[in-house]
mmCIF file of the N, C-alpha and C atoms, coordinates in Angstrom:
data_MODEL
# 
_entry.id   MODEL 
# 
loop_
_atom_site.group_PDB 
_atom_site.id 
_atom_site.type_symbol 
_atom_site.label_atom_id 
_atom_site.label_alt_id 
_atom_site.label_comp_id 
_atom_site.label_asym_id 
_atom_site.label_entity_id 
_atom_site.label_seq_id 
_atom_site.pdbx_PDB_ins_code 
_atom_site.Cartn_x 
_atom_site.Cartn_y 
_atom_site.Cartn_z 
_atom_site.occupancy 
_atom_site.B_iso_or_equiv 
_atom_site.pdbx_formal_charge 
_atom_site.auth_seq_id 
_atom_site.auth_comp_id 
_atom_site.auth_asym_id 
_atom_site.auth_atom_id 
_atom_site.pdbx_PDB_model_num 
ATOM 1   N N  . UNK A 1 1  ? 0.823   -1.197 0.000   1.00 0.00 ? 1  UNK A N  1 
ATOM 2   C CA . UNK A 1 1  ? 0.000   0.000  0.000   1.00 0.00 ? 1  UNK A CA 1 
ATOM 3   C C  . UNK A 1 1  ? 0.865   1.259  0.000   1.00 0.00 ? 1  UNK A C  1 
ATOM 4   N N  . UNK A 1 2  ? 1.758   1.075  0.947   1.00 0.00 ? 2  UNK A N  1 
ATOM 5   C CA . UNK A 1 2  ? 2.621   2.685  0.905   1.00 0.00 ? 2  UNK A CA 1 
ATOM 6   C C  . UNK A 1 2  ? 3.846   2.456  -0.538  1.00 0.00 ? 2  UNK A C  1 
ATOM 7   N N  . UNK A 1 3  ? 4.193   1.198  -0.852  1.00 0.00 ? 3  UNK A N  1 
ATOM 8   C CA . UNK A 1 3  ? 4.869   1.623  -2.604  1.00 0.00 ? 3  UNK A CA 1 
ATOM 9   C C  . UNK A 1 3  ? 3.783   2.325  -3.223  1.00 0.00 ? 3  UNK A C  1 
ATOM 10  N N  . UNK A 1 4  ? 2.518   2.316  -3.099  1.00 0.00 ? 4  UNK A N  1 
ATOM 11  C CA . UNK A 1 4  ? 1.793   2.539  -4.539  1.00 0.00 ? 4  UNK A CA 1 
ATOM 12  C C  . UNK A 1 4  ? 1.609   4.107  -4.348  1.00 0.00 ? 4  UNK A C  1 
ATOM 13  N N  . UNK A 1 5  ? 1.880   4.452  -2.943  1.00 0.00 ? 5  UNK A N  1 
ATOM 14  C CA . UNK A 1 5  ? 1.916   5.995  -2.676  1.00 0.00 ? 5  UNK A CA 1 
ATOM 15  C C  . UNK A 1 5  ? 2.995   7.148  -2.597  1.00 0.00 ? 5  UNK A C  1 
ATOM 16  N N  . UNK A 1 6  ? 4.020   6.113  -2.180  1.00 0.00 ? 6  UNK A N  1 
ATOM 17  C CA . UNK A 1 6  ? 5.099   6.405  -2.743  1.00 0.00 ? 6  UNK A CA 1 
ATOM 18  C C  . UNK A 1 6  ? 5.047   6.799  -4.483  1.00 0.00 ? 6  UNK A C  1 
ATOM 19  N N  . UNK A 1 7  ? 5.265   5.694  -5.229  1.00 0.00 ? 7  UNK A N  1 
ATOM 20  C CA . UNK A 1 7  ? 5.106   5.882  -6.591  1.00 0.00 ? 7  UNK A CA 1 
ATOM 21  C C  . UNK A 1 7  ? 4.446   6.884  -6.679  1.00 0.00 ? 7  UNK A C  1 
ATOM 22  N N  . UNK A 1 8  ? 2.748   7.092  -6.714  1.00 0.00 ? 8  UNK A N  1 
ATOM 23  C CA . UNK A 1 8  ? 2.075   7.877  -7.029  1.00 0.00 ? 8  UNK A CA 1 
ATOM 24  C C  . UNK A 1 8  ? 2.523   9.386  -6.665  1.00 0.00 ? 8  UNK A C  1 
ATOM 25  N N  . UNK A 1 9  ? 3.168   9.846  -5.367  1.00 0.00 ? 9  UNK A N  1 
ATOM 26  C CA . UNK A 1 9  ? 4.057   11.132 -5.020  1.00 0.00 ? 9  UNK A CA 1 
ATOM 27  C C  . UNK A 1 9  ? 5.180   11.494 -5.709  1.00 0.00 ? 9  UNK A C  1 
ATOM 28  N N  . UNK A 1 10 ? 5.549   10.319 -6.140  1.00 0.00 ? 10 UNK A N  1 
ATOM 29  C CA . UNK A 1 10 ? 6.823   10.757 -7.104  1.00 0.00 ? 10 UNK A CA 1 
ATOM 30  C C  . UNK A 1 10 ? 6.322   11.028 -8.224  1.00 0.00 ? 10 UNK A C  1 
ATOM 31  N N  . UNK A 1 11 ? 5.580   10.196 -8.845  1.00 0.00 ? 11 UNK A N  1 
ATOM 32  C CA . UNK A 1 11 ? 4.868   10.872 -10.339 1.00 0.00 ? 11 UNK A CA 1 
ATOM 33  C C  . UNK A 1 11 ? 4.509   12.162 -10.244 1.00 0.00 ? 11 UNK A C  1 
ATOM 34  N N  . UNK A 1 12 ? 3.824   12.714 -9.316  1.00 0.00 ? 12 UNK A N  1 
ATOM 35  C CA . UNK A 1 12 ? 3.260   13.951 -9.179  1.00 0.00 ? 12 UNK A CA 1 
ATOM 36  C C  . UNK A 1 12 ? 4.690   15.022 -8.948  1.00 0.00 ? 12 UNK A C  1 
ATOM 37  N N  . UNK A 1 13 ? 5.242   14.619 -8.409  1.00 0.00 ? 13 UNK A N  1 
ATOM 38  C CA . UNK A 1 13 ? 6.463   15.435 -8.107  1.00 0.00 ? 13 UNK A CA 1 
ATOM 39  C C  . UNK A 1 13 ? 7.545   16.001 -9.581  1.00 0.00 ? 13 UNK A C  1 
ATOM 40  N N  . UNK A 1 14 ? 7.522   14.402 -10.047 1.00 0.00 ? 14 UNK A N  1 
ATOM 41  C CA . UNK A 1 14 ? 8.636   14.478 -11.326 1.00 0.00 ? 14 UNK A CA 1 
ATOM 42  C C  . UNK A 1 14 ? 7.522   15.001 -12.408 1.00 0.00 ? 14 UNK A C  1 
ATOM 43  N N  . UNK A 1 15 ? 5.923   15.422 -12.317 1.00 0.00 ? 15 UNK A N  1 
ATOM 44  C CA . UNK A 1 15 ? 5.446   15.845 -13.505 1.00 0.00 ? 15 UNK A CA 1 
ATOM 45  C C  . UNK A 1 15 ? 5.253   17.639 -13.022 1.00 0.00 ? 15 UNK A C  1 
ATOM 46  N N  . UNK A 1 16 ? 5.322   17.828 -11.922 1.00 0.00 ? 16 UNK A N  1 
ATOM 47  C CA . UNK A 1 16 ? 5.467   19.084 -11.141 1.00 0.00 ? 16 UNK A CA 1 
ATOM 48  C C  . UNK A 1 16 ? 6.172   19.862 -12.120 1.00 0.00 ? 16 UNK A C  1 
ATOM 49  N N  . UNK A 1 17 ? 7.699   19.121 -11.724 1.00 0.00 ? 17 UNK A N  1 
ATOM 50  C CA . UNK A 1 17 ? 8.331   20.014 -11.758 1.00 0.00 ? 17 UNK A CA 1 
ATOM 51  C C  . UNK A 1 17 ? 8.723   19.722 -13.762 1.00 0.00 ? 17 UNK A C  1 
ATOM 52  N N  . UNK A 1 18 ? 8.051   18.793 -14.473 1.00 0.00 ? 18 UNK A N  1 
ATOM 53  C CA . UNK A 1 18 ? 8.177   19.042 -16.017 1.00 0.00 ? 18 UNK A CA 1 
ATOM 54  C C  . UNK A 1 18 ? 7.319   20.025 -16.185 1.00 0.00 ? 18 UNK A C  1 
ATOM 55  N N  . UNK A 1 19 ? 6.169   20.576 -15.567 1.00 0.00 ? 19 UNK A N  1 
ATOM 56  C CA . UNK A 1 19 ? 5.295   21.842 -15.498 1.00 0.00 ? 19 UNK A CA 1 
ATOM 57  C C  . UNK A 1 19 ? 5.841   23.053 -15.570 1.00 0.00 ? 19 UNK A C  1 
ATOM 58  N N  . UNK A 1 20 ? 6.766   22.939 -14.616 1.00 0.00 ? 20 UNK A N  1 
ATOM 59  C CA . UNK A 1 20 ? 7.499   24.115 -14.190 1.00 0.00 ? 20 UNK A CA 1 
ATOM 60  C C  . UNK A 1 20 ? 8.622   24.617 -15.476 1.00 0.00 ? 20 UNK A C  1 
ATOM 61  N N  . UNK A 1 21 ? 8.862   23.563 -15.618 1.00 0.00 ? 21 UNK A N  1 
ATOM 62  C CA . UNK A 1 21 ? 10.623  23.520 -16.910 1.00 0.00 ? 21 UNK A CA 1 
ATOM 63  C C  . UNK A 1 21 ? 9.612   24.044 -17.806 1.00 0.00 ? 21 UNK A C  1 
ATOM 64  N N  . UNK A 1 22 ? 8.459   23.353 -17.925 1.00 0.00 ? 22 UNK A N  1 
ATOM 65  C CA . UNK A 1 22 ? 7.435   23.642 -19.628 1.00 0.00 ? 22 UNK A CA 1 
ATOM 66  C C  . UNK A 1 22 ? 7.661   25.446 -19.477 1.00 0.00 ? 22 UNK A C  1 
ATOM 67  N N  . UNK A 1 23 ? 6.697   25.575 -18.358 1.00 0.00 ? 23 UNK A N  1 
ATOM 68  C CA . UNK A 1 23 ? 6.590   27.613 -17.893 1.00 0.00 ? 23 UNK A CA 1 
ATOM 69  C C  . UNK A 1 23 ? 8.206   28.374 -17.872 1.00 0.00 ? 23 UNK A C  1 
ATOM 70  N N  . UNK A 1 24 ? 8.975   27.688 -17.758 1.00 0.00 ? 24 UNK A N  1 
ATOM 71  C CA . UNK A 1 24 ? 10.162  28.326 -17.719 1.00 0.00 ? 24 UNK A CA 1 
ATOM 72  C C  . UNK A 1 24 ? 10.459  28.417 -18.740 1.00 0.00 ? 24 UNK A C  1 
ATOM 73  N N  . UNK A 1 25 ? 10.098  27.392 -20.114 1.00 0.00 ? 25 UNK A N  1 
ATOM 74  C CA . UNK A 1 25 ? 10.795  27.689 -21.320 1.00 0.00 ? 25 UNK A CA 1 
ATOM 75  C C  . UNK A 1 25 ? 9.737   28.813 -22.134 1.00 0.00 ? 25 UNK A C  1 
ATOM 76  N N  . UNK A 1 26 ? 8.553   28.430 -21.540 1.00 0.00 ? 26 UNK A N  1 
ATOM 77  C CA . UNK A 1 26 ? 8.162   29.355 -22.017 1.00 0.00 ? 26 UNK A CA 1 
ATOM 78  C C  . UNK A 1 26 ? 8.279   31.159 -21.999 1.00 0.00 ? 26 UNK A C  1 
ATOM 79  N N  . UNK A 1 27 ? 8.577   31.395 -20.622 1.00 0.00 ? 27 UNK A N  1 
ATOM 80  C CA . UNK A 1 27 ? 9.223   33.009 -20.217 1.00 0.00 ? 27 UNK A CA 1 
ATOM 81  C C  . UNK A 1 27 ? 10.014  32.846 -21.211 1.00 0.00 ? 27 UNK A C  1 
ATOM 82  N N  . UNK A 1 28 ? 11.457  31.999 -21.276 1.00 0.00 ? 28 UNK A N  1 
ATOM 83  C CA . UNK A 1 28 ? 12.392  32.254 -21.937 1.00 0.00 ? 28 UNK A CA 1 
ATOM 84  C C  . UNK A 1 28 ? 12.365  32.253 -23.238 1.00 0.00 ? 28 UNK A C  1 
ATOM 85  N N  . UNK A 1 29 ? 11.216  31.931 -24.180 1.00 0.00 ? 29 UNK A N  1 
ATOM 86  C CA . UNK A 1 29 ? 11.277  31.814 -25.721 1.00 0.00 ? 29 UNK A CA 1 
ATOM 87  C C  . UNK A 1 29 ? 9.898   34.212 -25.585 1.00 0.00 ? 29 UNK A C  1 
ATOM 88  N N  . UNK A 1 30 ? 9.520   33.913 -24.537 1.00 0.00 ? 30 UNK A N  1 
ATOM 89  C CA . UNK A 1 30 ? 8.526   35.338 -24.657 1.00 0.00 ? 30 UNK A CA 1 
ATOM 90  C C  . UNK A 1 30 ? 9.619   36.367 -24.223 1.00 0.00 ? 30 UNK A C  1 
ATOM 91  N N  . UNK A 1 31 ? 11.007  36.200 -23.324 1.00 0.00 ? 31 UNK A N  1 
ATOM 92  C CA . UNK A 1 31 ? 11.819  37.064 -23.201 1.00 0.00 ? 31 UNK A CA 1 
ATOM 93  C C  . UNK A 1 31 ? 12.589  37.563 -24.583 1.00 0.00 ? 31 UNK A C  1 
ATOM 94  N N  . UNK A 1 32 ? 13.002  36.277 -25.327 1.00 0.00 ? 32 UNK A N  1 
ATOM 95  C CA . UNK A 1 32 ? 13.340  36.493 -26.771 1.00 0.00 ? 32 UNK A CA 1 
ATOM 96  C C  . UNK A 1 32 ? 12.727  36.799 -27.990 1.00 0.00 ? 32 UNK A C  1 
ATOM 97  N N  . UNK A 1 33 ? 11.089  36.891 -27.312 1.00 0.00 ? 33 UNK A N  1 
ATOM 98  C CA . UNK A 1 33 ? 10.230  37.426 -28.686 1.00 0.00 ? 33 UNK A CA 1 
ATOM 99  C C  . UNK A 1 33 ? 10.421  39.160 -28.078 1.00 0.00 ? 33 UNK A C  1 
ATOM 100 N N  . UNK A 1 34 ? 10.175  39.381 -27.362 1.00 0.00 ? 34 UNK A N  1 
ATOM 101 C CA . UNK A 1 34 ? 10.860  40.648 -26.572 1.00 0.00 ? 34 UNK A CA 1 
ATOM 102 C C  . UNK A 1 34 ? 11.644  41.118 -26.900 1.00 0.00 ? 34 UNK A C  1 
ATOM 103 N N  . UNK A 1 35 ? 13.180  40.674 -27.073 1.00 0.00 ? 35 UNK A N  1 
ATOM 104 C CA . UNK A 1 35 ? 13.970  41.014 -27.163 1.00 0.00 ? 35 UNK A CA 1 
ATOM 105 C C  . UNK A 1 35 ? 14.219  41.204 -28.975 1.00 0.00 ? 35 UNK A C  1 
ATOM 106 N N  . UNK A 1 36 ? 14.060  40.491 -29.742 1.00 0.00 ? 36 UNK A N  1 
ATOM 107 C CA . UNK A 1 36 ? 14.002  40.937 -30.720 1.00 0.00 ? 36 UNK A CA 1 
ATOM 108 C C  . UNK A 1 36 ? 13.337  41.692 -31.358 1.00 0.00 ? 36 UNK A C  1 
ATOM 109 N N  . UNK A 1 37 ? 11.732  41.680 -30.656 1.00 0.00 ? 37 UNK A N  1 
ATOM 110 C CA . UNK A 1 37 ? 10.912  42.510 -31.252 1.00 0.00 ? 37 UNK A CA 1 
ATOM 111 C C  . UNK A 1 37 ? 10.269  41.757 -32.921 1.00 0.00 ? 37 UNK A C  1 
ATOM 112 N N  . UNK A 1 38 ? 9.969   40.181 -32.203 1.00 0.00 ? 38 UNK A N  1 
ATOM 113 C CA . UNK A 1 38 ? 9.293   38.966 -32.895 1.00 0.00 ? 38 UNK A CA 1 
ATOM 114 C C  . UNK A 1 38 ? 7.808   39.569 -33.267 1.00 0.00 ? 38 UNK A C  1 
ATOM 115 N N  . UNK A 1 39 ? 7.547   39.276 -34.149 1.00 0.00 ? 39 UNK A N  1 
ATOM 116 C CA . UNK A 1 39 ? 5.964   39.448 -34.216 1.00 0.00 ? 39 UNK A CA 1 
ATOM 117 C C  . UNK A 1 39 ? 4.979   38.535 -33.642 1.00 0.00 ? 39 UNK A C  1 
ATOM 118 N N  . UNK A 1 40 ? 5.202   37.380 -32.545 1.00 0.00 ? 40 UNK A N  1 
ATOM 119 C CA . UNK A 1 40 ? 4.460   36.344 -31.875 1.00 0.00 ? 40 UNK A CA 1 
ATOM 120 C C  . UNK A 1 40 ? 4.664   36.445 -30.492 1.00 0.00 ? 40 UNK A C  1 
ATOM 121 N N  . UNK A 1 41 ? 4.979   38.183 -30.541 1.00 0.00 ? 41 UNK A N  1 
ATOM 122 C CA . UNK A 1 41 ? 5.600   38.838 -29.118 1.00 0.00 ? 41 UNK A CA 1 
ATOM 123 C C  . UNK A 1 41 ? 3.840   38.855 -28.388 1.00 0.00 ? 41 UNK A C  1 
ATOM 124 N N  . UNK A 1 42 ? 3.057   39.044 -29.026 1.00 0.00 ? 42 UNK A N  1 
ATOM 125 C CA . UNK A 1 42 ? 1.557   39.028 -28.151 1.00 0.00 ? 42 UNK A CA 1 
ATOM 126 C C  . UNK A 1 42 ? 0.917   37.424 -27.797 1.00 0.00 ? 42 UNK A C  1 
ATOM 127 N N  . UNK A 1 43 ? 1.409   36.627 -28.999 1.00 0.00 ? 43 UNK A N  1 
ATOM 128 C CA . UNK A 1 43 ? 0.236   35.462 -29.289 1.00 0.00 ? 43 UNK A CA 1 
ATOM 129 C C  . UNK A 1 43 ? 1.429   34.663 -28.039 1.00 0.00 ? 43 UNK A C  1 
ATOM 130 N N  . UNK A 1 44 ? 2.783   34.880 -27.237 1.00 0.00 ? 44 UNK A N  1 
ATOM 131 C CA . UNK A 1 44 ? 3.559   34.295 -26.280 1.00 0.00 ? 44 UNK A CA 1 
ATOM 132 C C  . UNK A 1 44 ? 3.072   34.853 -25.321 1.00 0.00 ? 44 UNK A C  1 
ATOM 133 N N  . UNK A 1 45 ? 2.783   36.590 -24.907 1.00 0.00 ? 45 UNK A N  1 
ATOM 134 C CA . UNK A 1 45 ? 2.239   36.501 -24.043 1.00 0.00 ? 45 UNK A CA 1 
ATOM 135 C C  . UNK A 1 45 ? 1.023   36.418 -23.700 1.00 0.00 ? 45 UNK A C  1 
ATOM 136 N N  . UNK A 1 46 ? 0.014   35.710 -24.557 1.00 0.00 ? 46 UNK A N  1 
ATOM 137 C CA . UNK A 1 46 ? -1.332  35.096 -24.594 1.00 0.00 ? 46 UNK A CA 1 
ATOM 138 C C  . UNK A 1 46 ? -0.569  33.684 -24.223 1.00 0.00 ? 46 UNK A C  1 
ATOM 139 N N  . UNK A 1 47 ? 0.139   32.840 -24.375 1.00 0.00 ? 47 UNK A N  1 
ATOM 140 C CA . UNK A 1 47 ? 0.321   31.552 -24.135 1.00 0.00 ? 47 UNK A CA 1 
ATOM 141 C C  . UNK A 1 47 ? 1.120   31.999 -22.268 1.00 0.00 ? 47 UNK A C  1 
ATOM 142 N N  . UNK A 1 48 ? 1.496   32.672 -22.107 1.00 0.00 ? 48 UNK A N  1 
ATOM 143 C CA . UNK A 1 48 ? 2.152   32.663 -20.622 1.00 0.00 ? 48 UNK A CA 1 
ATOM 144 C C  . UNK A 1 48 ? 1.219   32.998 -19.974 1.00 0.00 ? 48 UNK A C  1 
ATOM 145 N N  . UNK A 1 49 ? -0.146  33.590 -20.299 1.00 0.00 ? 49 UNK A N  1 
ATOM 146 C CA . UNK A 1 49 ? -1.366  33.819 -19.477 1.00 0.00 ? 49 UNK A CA 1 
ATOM 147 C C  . UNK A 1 49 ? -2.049  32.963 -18.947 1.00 0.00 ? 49 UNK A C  1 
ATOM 148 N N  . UNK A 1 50 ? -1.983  32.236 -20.059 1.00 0.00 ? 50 UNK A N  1 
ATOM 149 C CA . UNK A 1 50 ? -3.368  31.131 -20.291 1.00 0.00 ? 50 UNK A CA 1 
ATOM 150 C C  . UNK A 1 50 ? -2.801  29.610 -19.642 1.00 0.00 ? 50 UNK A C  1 
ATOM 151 N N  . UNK A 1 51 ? -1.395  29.397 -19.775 1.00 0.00 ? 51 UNK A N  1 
ATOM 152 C CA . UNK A 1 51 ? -0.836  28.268 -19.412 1.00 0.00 ? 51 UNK A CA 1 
ATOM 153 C C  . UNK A 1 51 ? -1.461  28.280 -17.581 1.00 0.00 ? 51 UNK A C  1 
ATOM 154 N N  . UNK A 1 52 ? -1.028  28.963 -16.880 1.00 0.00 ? 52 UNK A N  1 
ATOM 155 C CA . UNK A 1 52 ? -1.645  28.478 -15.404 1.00 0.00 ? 52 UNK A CA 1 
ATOM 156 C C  . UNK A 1 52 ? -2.993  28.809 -14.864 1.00 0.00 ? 52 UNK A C  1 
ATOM 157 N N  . UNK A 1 53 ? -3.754  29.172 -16.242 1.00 0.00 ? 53 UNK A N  1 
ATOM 158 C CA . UNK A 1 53 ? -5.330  29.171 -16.091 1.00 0.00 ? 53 UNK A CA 1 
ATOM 159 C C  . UNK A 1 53 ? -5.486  27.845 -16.307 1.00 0.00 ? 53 UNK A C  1 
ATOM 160 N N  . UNK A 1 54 ? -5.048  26.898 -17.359 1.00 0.00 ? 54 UNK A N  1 
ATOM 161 C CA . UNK A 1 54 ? -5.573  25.298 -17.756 1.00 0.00 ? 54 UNK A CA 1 
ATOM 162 C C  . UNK A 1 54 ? -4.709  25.193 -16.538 1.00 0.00 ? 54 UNK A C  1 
ATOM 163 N N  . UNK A 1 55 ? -3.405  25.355 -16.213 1.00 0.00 ? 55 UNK A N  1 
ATOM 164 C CA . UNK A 1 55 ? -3.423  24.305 -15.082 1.00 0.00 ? 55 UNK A CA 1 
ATOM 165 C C  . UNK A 1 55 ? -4.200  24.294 -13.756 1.00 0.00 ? 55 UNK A C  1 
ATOM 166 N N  . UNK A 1 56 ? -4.623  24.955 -13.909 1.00 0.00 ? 56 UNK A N  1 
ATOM 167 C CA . UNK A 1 56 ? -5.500  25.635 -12.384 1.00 0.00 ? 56 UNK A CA 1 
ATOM 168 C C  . UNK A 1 56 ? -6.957  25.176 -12.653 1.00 0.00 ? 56 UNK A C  1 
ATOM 169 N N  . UNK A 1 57 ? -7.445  25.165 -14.042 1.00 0.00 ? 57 UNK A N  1 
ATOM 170 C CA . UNK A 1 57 ? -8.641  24.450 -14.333 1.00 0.00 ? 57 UNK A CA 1 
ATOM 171 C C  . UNK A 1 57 ? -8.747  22.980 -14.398 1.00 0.00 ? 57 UNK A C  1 
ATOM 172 N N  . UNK A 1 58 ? -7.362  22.673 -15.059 1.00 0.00 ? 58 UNK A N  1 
ATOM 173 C CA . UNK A 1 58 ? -7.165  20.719 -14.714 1.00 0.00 ? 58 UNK A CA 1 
ATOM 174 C C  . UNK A 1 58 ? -7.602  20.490 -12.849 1.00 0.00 ? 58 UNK A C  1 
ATOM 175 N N  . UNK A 1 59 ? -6.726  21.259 -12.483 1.00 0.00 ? 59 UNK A N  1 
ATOM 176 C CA . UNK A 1 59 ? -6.559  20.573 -10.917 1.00 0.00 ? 59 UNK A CA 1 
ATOM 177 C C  . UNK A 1 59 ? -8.391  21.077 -10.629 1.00 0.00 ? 59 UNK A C  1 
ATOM 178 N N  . UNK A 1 60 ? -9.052  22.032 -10.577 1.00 0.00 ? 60 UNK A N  1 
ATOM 179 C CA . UNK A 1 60 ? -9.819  21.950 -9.979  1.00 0.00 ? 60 UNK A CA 1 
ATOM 180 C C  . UNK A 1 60 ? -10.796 20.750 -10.769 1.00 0.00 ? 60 UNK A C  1 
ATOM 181 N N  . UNK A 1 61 ? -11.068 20.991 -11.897 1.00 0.00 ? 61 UNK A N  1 
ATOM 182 C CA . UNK A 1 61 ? -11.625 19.642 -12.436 1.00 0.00 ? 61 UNK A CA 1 
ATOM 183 C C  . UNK A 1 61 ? -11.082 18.307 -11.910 1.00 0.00 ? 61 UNK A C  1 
ATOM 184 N N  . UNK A 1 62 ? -10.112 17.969 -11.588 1.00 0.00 ? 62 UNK A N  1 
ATOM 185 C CA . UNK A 1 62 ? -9.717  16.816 -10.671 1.00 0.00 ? 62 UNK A CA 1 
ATOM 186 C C  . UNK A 1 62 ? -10.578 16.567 -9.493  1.00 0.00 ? 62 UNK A C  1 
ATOM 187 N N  . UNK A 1 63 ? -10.498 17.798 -8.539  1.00 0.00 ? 63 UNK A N  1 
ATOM 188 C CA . UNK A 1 63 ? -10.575 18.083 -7.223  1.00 0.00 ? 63 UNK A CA 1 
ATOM 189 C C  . UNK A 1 63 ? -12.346 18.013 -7.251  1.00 0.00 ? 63 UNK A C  1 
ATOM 190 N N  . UNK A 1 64 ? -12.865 18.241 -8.238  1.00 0.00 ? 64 UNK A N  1 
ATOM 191 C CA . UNK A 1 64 ? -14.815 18.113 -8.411  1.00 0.00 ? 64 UNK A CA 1 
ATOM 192 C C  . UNK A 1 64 ? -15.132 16.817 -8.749  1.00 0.00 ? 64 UNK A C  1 
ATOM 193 N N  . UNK A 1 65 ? -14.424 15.769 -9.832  1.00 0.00 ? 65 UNK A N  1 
ATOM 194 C CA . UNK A 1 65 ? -14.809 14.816 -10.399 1.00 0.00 ? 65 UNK A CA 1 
ATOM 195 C C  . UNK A 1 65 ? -13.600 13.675 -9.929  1.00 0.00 ? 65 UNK A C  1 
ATOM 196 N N  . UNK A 1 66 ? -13.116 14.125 -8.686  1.00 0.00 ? 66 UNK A N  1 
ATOM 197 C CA . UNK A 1 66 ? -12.106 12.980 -8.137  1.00 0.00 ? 66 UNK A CA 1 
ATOM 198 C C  . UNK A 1 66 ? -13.175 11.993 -7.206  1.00 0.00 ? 66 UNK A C  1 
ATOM 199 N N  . UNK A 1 67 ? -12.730 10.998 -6.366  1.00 0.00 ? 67 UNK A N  1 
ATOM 200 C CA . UNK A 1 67 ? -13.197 10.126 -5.715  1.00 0.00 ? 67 UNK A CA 1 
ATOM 201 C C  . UNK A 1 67 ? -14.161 10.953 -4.520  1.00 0.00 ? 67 UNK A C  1 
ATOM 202 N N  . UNK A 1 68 ? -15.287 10.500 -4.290  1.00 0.00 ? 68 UNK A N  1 
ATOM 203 C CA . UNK A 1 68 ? -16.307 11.196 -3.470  1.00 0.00 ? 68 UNK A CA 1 
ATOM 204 C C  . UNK A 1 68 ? -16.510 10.112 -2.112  1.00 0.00 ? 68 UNK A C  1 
# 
């Protein structure tokens, strides 16, 4: 019982933090539309907006339609 919770904490942990790397590359490709003065300088910072609205809408959709 505690491997399968184990496991299951680590999955959550090691997909955490691929969340995090995802949002980080993303600043860093919207710092360089910035910096050059890219024309996908708006439609990046529409994607750095919106990225921790779905994640914030996944988890609560979890948290409504999880185990009752």
């Amino acid at each position: 019982m505690e491997d399968g919770k184990n496991k299951k904490s680590l999955f959550i942990r090691v997909l955490s933090i691929i969340l995090i790397l995802i949002y980080l590359a993303l600043l860093g490709i919207f710092l360089y539309c910035m910096i050059t003065g890219s024309e996908y300088l708006l439609a990046m910072l529409f994607v750095i907006i919106i990225y921790p609205i779905i994640l914030y809408i996944f988890l609560w959709l979890k948290k409504v339609f999880g185990n009752k």
